[in-house]
C-alpha positions as CSV (number, residue, x, y, z in Angstrom):
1,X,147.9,101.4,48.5
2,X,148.3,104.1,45.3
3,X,147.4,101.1,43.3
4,X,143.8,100.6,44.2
5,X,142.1,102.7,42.9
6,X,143.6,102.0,39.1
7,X,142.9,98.4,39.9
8,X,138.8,98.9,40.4
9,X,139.0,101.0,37.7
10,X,140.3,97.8,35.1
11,X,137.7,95.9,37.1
12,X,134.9,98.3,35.9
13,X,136.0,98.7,32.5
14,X,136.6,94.4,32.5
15,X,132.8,94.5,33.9
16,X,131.9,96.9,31.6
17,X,133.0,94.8,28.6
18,X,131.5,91.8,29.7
19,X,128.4,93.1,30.5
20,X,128.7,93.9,26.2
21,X,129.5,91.0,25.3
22,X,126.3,89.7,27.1
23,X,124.5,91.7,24.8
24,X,126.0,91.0,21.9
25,X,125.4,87.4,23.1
26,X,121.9,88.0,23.4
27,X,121.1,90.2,20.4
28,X,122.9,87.6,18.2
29,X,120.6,84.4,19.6
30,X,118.0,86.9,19.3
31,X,118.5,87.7,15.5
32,X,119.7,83.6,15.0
33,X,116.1,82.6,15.9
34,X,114.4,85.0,14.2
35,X,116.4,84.1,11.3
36,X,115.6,80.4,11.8
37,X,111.7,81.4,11.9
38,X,111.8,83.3,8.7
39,X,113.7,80.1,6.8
40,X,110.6,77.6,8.1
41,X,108.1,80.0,7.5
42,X,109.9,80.7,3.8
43,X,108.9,77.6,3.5
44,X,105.3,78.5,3.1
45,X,105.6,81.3,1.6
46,X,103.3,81.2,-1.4
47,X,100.3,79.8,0.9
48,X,101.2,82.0,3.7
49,X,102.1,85.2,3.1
50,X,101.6,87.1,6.0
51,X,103.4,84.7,8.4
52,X,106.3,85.4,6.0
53,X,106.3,89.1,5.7
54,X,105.4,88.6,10.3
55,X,108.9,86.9,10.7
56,X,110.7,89.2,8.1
57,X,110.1,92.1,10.3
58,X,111.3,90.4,13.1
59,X,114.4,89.8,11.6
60,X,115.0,93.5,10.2
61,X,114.7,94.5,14.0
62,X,116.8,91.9,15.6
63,X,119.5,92.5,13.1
64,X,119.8,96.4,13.4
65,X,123.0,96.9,15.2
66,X,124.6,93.8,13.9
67,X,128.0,93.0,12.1
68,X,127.1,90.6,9.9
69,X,129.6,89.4,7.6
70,X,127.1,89.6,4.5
71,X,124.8,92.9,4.0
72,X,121.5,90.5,3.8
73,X,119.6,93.8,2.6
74,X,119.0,92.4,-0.5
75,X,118.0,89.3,0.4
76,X,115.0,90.7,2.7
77,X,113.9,93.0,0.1
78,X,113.9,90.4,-2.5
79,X,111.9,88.2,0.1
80,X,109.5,90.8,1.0
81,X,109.0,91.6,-2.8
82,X,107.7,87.6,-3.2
83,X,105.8,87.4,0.0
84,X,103.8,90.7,-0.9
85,X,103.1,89.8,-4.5
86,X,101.8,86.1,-3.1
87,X,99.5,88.2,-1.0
88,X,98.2,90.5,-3.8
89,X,97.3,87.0,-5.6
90,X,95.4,85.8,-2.4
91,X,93.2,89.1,-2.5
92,X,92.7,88.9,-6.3
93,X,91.9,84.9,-5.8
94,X,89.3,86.0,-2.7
95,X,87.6,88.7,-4.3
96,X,86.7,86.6,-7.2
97,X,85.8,83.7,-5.1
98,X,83.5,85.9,-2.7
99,X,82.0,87.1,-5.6
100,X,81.2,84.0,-7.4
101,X,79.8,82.8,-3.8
102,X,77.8,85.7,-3.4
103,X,75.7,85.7,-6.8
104,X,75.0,82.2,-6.2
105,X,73.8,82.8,-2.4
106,X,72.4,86.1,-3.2
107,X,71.9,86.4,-7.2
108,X,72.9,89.9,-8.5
109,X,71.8,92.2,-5.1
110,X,74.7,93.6,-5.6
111,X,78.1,94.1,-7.0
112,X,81.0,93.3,-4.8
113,X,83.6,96.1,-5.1
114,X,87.1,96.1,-4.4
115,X,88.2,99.1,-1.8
116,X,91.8,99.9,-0.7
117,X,92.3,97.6,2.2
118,X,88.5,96.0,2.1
119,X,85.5,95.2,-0.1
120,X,82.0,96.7,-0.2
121,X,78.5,94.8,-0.7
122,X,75.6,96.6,-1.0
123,X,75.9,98.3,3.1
124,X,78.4,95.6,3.9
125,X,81.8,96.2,4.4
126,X,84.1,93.0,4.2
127,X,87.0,93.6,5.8
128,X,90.4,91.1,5.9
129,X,92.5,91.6,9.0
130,X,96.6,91.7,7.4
131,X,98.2,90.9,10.8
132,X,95.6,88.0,11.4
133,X,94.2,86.5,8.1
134,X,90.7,87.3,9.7
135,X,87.6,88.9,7.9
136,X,85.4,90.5,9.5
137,X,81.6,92.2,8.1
138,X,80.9,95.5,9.0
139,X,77.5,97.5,8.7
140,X,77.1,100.9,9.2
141,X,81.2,101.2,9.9
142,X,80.2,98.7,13.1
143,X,81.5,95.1,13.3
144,X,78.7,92.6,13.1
145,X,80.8,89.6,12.1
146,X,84.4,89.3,13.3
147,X,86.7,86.6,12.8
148,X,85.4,84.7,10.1
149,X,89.0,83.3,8.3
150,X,89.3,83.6,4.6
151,X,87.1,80.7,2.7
152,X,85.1,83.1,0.3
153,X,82.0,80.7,1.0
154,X,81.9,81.4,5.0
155,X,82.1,85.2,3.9
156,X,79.3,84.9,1.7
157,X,77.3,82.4,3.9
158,X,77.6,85.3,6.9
159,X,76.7,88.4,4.5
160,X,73.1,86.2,3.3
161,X,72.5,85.4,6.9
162,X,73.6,89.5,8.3
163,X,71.1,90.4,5.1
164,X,68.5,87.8,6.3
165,X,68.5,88.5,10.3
166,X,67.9,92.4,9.4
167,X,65.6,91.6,6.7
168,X,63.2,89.4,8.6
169,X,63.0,92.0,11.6
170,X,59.7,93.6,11.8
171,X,59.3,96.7,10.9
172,X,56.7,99.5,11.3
173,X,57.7,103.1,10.4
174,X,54.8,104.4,12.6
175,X,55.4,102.6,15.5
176,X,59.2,103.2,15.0
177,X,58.7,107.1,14.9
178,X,56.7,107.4,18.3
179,X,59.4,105.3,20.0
180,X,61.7,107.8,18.5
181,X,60.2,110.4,19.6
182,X,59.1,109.5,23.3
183,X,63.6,108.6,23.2
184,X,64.3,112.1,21.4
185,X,61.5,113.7,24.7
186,X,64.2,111.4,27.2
187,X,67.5,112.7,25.9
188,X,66.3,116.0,25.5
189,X,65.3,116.6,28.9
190,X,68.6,114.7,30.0
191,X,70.7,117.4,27.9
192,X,68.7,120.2,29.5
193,X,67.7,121.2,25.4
194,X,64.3,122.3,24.3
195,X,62.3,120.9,22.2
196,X,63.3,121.2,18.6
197,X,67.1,121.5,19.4
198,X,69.3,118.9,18.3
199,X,70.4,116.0,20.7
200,X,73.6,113.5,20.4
201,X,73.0,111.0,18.6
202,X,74.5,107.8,20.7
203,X,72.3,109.5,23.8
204,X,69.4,109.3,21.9
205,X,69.9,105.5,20.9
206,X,70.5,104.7,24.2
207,X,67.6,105.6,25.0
208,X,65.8,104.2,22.3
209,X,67.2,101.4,23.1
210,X,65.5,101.4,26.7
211,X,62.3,102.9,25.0
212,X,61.9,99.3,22.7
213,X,61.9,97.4,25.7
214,X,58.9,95.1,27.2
215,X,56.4,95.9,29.9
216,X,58.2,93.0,31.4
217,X,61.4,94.6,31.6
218,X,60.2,97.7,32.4
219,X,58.6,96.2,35.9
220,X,61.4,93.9,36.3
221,X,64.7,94.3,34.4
222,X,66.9,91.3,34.1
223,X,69.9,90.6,31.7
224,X,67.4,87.7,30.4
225,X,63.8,90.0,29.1
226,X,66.8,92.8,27.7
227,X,66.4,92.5,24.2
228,X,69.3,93.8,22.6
229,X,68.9,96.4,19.8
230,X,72.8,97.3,18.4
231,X,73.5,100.7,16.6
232,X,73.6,98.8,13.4
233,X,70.3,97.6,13.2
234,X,69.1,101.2,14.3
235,X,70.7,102.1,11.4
236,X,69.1,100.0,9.1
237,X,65.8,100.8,10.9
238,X,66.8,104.6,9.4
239,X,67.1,103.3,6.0
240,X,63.7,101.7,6.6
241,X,62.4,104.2,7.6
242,X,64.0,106.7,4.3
243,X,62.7,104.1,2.2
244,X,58.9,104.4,3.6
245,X,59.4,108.4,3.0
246,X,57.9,108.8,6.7
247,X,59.7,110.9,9.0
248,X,56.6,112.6,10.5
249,X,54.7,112.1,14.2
250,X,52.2,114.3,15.7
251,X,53.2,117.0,14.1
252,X,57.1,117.1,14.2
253,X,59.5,115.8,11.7
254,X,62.6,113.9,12.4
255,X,65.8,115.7,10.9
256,X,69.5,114.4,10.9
257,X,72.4,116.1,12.1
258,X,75.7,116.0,10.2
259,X,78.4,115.3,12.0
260,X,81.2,118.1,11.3
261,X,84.5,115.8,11.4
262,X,84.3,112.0,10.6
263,X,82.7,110.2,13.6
264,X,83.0,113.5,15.6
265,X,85.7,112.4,18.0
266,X,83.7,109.1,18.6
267,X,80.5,110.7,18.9
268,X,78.7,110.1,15.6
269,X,77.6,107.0,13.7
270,X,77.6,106.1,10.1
271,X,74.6,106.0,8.1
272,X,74.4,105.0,4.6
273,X,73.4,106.9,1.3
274,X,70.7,105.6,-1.0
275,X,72.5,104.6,-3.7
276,X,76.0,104.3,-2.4
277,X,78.1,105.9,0.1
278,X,76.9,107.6,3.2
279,X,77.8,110.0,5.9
280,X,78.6,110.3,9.7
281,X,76.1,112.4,11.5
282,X,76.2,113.5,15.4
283,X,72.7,114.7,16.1
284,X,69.0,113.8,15.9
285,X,65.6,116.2,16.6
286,X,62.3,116.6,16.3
287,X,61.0,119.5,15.0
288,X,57.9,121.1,14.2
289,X,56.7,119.9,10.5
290,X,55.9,122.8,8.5
């Protein structure tokens, strides 16, 4: 009887050390496979980089808590060095590529330049995805294009047609102003501001967006008669409209807002400068022209 209760005590501590050596068990198949996945992968690793430097971190967190007999520090670094200087070779043999694609799609438009983690042409950001490979084309900061791979000449096939589909878009800055304004009347009265006060700027395209619809839709909306009118090509309508130097209808002039933080906690849109650049800006109004 005064021997039971040392007796479960060795069976927890027995349990106890089981249930370790389970882990250990697991933890070691865990860091053996991803140790087998980094060797195939190796394999590749001047044509695919990413899928290298993918399976090396997967292998630096399986192996943390390990006893290996060898330190393979060393090794990983000296792997992650290769893999990441194959990858700066990729960009460098892209960028070049896109550009030679471009000027023969586009001439000399413009000059695709190299950004930290991206390119810029003209308003259009290129923009290669690390963990995926993809590219994507952005206008405005706004996806237009996602998931395009990496052959230069699909990039610069997308970017002719993205500059041809806003391009071919009619456009008249008259028209454009009183559908701006009737929108700026709409939000206004929505945000309980007078007239002349500054609105937000996504309410406002919103209803813009409703304003540019047909008499069609208006009696009978359907999914089918919406046309669709994205924030991207409202802000290339903007540049249109800078371009024409009209920002005056019956007798009030349509002023920008700048946003005070970049994208104003998700409320502001990007609008490109003139020459290069741009800003984000939050608000819109109308106000009397002087």
């Amino acid at each position: 009887m005064g021997q039971e209760p040392a007796a479960a005590g060795i069976g927890e501590r027995l349990a106890a050390l089981r249930g370790g050596l389970k882990r250990q068990s697991r933890a070691l198949a865990a860091f053996e496979k991803a140790l087998g996945t980094l060797i195939q992968r190796n394999e590749r690793l001047h044509k695919a980089p990413r899928e290298v430097l993918e399976a090396l971190e997967a292998v630096r967190a399986a192996i943390e808590g390990q006893e290996a007999t060898e330190d393979p520090g060393d090794l990983m670094d000296e792997i992650e060095q290769e893999a990441k200087a194959s990858l700066d070779e990729a960009r460098r043999r892209f960028g070049t590529e896109l550009a030679a694609a471009l000027k023969e799609k586009l001439d000399d438009r413009h000059e695709l330049r190299p950004l930290e983690e991206s390119y810029e042409y003209g308003t259009v950001r290129i923009v290669t995805e690390e963990s995926s490979g993809h590219t994507r084309l952005e206008y405005a900061r706004v996806p237009v294009v996602k998931k395009l791979g990496s052959d230069p000449e699909a990039v610069a096939t997308a970017i002719a047609k993205l500059f041809e589909d806003l391009e071919s878009a009619d456009f008249d800055p008259g028209v454009f102003l009183e559908q701006c304004l009737a929108a700026y009347h709409h939000t206004a009265s929505s945000q309980g501001r007078q007239l002349g006060e500054s609105v937000d700027i996504l309410l406002f395209w919103s209803s813009l967006v409703l304003e540019r619809q047909s008499s069609s839709f208006r009696r009978t909306p359907t999914q089918r008669s919406f046309k669709d009118y994205p924030i991207y090509r409202f802000v290339y309508d903007l540049c249109r409209l800078r371009a024409a130097r009209r920002f005056e209808v019956d007798g009030r002039k349509l002023e920008l807002e700048m946003a005070v933080h970049d994208r104003a906690y998700g409320k502001s849109i990007w609008i490109p400068a003139e020459r290069s650049g741009g800003s984000f800006y939050q608000g819109i109004a109308f106000r009397e022209a002087r």
